[in-house]
Every structure is written in structure tokens, then in C-alpha cells.
Backbone as XML, in Angstrom:
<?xml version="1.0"?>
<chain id="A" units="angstrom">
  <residue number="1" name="UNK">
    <atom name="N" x="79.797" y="88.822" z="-88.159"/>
    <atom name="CA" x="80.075" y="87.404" z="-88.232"/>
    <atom name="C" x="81.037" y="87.023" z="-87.103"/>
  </residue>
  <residue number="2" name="UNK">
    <atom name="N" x="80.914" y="85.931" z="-86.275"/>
    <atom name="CA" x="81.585" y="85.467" z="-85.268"/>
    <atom name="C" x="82.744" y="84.883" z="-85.769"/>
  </residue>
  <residue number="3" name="UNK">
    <atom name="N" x="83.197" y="84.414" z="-84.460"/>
    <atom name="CA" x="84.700" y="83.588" z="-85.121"/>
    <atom name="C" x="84.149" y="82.018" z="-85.187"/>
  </residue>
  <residue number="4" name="UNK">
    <atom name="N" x="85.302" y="81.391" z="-85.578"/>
    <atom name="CA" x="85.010" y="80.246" z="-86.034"/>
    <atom name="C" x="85.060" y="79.278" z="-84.467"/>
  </residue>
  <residue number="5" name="UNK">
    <atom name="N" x="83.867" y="78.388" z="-84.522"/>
    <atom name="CA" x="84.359" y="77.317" z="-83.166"/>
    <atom name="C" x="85.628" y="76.036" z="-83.602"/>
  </residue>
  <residue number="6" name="UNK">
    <atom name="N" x="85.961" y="76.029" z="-82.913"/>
    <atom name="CA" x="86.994" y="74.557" z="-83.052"/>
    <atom name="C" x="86.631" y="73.657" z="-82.291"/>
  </residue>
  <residue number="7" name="UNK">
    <atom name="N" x="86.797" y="72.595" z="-82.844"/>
    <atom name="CA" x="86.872" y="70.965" z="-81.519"/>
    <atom name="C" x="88.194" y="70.997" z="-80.901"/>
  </residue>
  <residue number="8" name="UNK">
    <atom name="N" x="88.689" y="70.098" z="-80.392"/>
    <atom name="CA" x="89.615" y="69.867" z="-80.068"/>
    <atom name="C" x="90.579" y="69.099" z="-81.114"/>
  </residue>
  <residue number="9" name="UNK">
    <atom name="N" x="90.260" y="68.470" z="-80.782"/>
    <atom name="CA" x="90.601" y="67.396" z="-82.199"/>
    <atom name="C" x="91.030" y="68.356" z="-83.762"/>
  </residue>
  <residue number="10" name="UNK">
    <atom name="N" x="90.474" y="69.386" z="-83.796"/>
    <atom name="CA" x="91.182" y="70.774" z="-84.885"/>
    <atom name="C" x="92.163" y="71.395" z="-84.476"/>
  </residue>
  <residue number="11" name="UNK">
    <atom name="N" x="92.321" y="71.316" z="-82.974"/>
    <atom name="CA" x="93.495" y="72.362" z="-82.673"/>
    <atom name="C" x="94.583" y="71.431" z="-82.288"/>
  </residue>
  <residue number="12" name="UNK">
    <atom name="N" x="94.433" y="70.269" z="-81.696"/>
    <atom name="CA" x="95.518" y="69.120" z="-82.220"/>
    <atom name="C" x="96.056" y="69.162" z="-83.152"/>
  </residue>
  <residue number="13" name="UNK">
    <atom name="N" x="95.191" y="68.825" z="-84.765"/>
    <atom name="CA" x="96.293" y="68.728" z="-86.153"/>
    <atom name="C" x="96.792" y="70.259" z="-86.075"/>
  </residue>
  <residue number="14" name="UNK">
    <atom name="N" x="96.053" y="70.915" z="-85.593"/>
    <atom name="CA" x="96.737" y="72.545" z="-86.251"/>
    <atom name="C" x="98.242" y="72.000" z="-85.632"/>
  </residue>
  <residue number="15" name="UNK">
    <atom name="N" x="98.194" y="72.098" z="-84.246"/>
    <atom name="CA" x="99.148" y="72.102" z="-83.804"/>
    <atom name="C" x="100.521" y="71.243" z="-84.431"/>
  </residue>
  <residue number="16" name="UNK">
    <atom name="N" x="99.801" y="70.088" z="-84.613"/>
    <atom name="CA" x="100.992" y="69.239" z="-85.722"/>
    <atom name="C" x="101.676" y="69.880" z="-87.028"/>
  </residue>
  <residue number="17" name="UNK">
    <atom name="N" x="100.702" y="70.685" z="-87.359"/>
    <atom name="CA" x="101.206" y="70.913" z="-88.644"/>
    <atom name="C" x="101.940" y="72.367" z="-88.434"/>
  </residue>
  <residue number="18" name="UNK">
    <atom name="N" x="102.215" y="73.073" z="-87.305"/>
    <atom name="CA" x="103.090" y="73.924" z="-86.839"/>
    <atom name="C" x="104.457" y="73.493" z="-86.255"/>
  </residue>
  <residue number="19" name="UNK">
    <atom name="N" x="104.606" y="72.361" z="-86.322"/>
    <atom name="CA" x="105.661" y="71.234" z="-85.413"/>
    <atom name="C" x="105.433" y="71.006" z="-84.145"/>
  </residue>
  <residue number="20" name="UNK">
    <atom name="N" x="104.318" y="71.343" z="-83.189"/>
    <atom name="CA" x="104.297" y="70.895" z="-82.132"/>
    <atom name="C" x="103.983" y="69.211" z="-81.375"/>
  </residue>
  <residue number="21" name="UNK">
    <atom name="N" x="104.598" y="68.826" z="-80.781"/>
    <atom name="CA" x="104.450" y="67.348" z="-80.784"/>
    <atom name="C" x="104.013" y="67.354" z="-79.251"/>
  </residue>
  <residue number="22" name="UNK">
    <atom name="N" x="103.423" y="65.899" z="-79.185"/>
    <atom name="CA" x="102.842" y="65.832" z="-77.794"/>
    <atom name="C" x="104.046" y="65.319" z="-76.846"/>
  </residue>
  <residue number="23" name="UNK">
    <atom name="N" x="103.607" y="65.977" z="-75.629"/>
    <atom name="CA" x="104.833" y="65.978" z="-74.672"/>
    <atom name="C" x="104.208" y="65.081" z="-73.215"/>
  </residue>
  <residue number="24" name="UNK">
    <atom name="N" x="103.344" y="65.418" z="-73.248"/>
    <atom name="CA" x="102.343" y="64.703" z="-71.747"/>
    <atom name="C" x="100.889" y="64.763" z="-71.790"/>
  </residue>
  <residue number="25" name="UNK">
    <atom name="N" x="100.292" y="63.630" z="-71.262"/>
    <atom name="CA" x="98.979" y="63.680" z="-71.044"/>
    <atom name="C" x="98.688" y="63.470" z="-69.707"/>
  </residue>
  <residue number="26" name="UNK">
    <atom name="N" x="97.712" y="64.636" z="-68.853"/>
    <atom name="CA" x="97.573" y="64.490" z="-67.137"/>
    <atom name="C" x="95.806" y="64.429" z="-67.585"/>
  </residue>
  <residue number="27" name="UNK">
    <atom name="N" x="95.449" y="63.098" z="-67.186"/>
    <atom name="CA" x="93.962" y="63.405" z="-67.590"/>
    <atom name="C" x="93.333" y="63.705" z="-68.966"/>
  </residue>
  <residue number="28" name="UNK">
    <atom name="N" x="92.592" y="64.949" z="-68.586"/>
    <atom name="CA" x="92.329" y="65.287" z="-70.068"/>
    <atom name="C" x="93.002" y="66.363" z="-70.671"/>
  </residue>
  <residue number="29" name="UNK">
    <atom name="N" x="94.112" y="66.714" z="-70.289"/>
    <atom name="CA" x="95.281" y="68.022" z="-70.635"/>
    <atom name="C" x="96.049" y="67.288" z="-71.563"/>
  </residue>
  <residue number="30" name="UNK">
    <atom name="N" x="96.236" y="67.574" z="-72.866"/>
    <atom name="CA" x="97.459" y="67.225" z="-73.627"/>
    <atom name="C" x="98.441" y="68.535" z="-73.758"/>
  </residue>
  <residue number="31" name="UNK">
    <atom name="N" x="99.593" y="68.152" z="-73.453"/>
    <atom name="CA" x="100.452" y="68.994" z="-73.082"/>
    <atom name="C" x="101.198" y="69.226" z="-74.841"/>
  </residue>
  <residue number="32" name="UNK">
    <atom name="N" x="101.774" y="70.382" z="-75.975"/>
    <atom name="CA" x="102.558" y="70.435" z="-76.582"/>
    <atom name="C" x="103.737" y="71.092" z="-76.694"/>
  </residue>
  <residue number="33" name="UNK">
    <atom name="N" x="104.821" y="70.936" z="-76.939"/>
    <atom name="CA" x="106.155" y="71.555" z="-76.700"/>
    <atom name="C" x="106.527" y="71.583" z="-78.393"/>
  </residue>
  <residue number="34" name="UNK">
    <atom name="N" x="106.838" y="72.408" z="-78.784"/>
    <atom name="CA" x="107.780" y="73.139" z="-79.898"/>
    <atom name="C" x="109.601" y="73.043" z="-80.163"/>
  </residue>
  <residue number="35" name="UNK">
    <atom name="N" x="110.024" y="72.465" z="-80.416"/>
    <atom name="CA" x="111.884" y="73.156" z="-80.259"/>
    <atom name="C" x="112.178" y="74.085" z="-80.109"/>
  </residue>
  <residue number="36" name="UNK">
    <atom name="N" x="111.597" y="75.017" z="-80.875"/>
    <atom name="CA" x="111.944" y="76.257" z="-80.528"/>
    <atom name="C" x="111.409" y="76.952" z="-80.074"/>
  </residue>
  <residue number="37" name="UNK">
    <atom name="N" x="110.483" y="76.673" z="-79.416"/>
    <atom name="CA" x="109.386" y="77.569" z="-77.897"/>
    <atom name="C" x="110.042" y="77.075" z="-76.569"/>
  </residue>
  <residue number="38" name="UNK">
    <atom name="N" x="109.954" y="78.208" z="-75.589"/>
    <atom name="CA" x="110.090" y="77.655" z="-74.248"/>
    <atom name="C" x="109.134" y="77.394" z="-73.552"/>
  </residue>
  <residue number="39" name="UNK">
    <atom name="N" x="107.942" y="77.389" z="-74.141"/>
    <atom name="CA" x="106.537" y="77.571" z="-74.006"/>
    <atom name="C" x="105.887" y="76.080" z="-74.153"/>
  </residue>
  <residue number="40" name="UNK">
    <atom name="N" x="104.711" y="75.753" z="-73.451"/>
    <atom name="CA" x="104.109" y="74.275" z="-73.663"/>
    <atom name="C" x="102.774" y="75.128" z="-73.917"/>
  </residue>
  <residue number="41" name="UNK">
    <atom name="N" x="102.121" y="74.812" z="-74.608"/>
    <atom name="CA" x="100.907" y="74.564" z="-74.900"/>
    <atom name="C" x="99.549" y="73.830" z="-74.591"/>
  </residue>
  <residue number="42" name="UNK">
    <atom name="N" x="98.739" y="73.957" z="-74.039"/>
    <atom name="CA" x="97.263" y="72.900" z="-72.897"/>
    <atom name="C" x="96.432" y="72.463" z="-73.717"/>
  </residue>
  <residue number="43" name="UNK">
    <atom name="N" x="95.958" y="71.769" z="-74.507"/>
    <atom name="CA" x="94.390" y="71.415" z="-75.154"/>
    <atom name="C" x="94.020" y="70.787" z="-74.135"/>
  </residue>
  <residue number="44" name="UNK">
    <atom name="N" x="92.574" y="70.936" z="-73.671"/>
    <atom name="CA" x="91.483" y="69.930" z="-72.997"/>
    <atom name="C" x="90.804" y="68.889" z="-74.479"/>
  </residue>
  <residue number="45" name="UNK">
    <atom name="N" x="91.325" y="67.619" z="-74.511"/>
    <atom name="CA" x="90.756" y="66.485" z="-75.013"/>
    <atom name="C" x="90.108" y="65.584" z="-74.247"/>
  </residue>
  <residue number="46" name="UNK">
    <atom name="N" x="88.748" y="64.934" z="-74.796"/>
    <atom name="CA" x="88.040" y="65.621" z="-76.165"/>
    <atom name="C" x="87.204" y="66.996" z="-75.713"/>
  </residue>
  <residue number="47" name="UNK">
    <atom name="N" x="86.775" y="67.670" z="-76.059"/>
    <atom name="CA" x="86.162" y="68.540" z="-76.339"/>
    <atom name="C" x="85.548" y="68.862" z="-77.317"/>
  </residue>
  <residue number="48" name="UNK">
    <atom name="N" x="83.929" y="69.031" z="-77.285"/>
    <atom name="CA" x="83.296" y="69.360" z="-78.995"/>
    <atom name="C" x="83.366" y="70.792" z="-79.102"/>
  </residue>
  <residue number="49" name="UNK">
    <atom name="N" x="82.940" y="72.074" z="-78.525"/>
    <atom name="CA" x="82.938" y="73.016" z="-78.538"/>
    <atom name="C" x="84.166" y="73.764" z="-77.484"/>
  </residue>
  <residue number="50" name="UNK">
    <atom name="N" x="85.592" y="73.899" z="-77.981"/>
    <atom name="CA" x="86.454" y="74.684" z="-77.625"/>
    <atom name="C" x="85.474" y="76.397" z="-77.513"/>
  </residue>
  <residue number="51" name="UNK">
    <atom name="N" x="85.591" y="76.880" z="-76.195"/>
    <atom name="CA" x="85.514" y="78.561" z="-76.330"/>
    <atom name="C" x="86.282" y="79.177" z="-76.802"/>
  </residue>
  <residue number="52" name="UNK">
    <atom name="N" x="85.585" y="80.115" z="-77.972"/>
    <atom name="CA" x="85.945" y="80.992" z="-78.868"/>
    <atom name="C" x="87.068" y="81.342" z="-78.362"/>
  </residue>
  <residue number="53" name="UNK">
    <atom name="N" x="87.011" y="82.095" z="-76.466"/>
    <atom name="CA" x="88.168" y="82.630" z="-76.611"/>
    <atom name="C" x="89.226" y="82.023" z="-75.972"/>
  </residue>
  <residue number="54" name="UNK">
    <atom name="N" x="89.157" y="80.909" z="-75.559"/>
    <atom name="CA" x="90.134" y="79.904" z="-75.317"/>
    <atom name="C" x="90.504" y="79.249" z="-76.502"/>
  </residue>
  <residue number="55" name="UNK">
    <atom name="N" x="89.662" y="79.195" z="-77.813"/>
    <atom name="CA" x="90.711" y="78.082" z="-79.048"/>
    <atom name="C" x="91.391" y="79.579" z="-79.896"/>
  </residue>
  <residue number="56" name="UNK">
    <atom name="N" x="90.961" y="80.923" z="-79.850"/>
    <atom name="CA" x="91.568" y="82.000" z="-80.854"/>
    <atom name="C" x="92.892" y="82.063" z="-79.685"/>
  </residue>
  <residue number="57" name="UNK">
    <atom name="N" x="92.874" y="81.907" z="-78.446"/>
    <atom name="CA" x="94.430" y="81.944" z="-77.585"/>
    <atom name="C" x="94.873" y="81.492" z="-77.721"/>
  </residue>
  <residue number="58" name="UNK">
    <atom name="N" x="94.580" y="79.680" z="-77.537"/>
    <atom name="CA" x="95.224" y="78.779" z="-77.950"/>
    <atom name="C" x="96.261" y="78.692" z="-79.837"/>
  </residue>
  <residue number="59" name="UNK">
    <atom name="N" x="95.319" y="79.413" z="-81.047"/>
    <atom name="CA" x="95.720" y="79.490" z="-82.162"/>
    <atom name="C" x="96.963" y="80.578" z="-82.094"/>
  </residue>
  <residue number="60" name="UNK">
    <atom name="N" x="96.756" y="81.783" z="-81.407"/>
    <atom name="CA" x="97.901" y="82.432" z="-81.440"/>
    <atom name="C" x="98.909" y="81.582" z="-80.990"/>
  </residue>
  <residue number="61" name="UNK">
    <atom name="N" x="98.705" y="81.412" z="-79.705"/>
    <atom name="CA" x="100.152" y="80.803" z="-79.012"/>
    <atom name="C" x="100.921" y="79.372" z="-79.597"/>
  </residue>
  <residue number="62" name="UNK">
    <atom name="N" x="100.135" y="78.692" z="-80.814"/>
    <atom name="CA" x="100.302" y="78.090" z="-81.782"/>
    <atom name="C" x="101.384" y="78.556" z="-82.754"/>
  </residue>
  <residue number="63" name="UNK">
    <atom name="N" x="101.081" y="79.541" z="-83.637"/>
    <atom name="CA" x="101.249" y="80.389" z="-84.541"/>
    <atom name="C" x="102.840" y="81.326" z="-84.265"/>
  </residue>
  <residue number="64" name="UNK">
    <atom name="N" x="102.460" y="82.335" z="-82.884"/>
    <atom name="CA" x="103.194" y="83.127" z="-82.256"/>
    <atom name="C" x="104.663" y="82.398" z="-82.098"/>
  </residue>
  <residue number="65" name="UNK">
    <atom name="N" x="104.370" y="81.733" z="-81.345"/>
    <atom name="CA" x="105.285" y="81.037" z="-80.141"/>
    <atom name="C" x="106.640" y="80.427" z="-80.842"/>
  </residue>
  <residue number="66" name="UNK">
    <atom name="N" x="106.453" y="80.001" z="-82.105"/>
    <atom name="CA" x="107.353" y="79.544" z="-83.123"/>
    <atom name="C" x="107.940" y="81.000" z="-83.870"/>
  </residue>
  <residue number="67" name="UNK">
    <atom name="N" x="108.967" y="81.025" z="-83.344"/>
    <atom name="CA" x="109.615" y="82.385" z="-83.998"/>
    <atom name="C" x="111.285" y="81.575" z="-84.096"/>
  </residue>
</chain>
């Protein structure tokens, strides 16, 4: 069984609901920053089909990055 696809628009709320808030938009890059990451975060919006292995990177560095 594969992994799951995401939109974009899924890895946005994820991101909200980890505390990340939007920091900049260049185009179609939404930029997120954390308080306690030194780290920003990239979604390409919109997007219907995020790659597998660009949205499971993106979910770690979600997840991770908040320590």
C-alpha cells in the first residue's frame, strides 16, 4: 500500500494545527515559520497532487521541527 497523496490545501491546515503561521507569500510559495523553529517551511499553493515525496518531507519537517 502506498502513502497517502496530499493537496496542498491539507498540508496548510496540518501546518496550522502544529502552530505554524504564514510568514510570506512569493508567487505561489507560502512561506511558514514556527516560534520555536529556526526553520521556515515552502508549500507550493494551489496544488492538487503534492509528490509523495515532497508532502511525507514536508510532514516531517512539520512535525520534527517543533521540539
Amino acid at each position: 500500500m502506498g502513502k497517502k497523496r496530499y493537496t496542498s490545501r491539507e498540508l496548510i491546515a496540518m501546518s496550522g494545527e502544529y502552530g505554524w503561521e504564514l510568514v510570506s507569500v512569493k508567487g505561489d510559495h507560502h512561506n511558514f515559520k514556527h516560534y520555536d523553529s529556526r526553520f521556515i517551511v515552502t508549500i507550493v499553493h494551489p496544488q492538487k497532487d503534492v509528490p509523495v515525496g515532497r508532502s511525507s518531507d514536508t510532514i516531517k519537517k512539520i512535525k520534527l521541527e517543533v521540539k
